[in-house]
C-alpha positions in Angstrom: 214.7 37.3 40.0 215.8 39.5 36.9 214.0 38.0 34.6 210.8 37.6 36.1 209.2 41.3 35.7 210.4 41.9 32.2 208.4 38.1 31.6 205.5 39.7 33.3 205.9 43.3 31.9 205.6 41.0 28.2 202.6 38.8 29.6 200.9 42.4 30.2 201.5 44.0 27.7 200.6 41.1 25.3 197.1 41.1 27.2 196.6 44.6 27.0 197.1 44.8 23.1 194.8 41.7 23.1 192.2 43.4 24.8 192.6 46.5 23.1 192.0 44.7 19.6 188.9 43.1 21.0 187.5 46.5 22.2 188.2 47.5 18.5 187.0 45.0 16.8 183.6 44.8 18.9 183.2 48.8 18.4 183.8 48.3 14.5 186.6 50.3 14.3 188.5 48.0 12.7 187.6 46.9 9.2 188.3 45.1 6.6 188.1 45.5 3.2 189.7 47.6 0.3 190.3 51.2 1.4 191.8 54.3 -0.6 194.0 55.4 2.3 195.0 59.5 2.7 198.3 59.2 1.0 197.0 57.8 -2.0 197.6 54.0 -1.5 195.2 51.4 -1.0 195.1 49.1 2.1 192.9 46.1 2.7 192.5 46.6 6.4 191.4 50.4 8.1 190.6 51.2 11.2 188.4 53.8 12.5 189.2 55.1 15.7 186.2 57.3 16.3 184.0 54.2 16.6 186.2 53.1 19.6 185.8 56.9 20.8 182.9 57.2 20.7 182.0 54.4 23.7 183.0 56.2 26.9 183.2 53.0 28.1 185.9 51.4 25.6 187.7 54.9 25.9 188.0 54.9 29.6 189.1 51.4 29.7 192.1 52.4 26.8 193.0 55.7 28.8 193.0 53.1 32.2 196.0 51.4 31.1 198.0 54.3 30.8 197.4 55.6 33.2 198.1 53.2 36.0 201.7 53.3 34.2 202.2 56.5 35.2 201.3 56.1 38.7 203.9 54.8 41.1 203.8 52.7 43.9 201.8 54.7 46.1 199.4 55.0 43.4 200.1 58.9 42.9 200.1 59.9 39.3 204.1 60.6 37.8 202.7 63.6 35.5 201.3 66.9 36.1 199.4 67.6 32.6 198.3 65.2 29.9 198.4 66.9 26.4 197.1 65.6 22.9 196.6 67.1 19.5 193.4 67.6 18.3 190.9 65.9 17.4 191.1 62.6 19.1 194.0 63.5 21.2 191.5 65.7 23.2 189.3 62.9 24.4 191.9 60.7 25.5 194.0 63.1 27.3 191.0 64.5 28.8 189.5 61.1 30.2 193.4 60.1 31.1 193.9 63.4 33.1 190.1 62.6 34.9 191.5 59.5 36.0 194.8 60.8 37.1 193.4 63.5 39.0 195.5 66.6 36.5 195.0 69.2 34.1 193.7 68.3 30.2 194.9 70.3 27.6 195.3 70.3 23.9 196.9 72.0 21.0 195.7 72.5 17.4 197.1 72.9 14.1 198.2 76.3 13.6 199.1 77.6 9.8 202.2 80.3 9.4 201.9 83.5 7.3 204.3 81.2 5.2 201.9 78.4 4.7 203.9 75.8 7.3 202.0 74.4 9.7 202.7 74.0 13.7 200.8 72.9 16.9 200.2 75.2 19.1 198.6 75.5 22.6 195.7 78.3 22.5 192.4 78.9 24.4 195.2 80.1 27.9 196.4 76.4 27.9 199.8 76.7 29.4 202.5 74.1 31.3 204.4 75.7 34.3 207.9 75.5 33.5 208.6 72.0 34.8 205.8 70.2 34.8 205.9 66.8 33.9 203.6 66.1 30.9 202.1 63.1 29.4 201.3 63.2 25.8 198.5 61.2 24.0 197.6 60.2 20.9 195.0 57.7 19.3 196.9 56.3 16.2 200.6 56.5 15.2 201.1 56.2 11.3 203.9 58.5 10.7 204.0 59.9 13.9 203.1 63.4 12.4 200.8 64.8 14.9 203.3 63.3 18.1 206.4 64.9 16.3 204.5 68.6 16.5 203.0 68.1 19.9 207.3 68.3 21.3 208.2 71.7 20.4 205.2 73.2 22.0 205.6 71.3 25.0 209.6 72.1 24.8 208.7 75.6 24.3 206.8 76.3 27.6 209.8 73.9 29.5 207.4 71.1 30.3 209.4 68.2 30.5 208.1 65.4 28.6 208.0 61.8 30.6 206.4 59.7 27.8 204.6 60.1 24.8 201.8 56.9 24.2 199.0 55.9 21.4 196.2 53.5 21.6 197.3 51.3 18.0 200.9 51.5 16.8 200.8 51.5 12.6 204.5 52.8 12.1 206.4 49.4 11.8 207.4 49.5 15.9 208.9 53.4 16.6 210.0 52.9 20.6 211.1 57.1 20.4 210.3 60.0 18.9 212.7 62.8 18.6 211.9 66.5 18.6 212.4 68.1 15.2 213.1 71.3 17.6 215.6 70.9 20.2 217.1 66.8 18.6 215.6 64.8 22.0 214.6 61.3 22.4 211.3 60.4 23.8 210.1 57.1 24.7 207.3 55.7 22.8 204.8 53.3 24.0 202.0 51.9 22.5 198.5 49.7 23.6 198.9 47.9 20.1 201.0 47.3 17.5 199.2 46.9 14.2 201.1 46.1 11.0 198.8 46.8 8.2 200.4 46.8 4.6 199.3 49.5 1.7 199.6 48.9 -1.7 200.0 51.2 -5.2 196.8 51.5 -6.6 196.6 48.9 -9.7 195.7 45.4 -10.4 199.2 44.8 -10.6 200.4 46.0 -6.6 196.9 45.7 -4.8 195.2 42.1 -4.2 191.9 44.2 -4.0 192.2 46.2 -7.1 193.3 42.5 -9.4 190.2 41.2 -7.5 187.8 43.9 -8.7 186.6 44.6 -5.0 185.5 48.4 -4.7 187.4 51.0 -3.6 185.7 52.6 -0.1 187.0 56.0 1.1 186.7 56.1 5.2 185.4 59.6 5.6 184.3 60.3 2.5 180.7 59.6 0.9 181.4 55.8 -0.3 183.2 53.8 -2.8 184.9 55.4 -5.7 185.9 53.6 -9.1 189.4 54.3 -8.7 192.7 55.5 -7.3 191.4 59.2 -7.0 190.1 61.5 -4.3 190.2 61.6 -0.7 190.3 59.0 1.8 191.8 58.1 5.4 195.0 57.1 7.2 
């Protein structure tokens, strides 16, 4: 009997990261091609969560899955608020909370007098000292916008019971820790996505010795070479 539900725990998982690919790939969201990526590398594979996003039906079926793993055996939901950063962090928390049946809230990027930046909870968002809080995400890279989320939770004494993304593009993180008070959270993920970036150049980027166009997701098109903008 002890290895039966971590087999099945495997099986579901495995389908659920299958069927989240599908719903991105049959939203467009993920592409493929030869992209100029936001820290300057190229990649030959982006994906675009907004087009997922944007189908309330896609979304709610993503935010389903986590939370029916926050429920326990009587079905009642394990947290009390679900929190994400902005700007797809707010969709998905709220459509998580609707289906729990708790509070939504969000918290934006904040810049110090000193230039350093910091998320913060604003608009009267608040967690009762306590309160067990869910945090959300759509896509982990470097885990950037998770890592800030802590603190501000810490900071009101909302007690963190998992932090989870739709698509997984850090190499496999199971924790993050909080860069405020040194605590491990656990980590889960939909799907796990390992998409490789190269240096610019036909010497490091297949694309580049090819001569396929560099294309800049968000930005107005292709460009000629490594410079300006792009995406994550």
């Amino acid at each position: 009997m002890t290895t039966i539900k971590p087999a099945l725990d495997i099986a579901a998982r495995a389908a659920i990261a299958s069927r989240t690919e599908a719903l991105f790939r049959a939203s467009g969201a993920f592409r493929e091609g030869h992209f100029l990526l936001k820290s300057g590398r190229h990649g030959d594979a982006y994906v675009e969560k907004f087009h997922v996003l944007s189908d309330p039906v896609a979304t709610s079926e993503l935010c389903g899955y986590w939370a029916a793993h926050v429920r326990d055996a009587t079905g009642m939901p394990m947290v009390d608020v679900v929190a994400g950063p902005t700007t797809g962090g707010v969709l998905l928390a709220f459509e998580t909370a609707r289906q729990l049946g708790v509070r939504s809230i969000f918290a934006e990027e904040v810049t110090a007098a000193d230039g350093t930046t910091h998320r913060e909870f604003r608009r009267g968002f608040h967690i009762e000292r306590g309160e067990r809080v869910l945090l959300v995400d759509d896509i982990l890279t470097t885990g950037g916008s998770l890592l800030a989320m802590l603190p501000a939770v810490e900071a009101m004494g909302g007690d963190i019971v998992e932090c989870a993304v739709l698509v997984d593009r850090s190499g496999g993180r199971a924790t993050l820790t909080s860069p405020r008070t040194g605590r491990t959270y656990p980590l889960r993920s939909l799907w796990q996505l390992d998409l490789p970036t190269y240096e610019p150049g036909p010497a490091t980027c297949p694309r580049c010795a090819d001569g396929t166009p560099v294309y800049a997701p968000g930005s107005t098109g292709t460009t000629s070479g490594a410079g300006g903008p792009g995406a994550a």
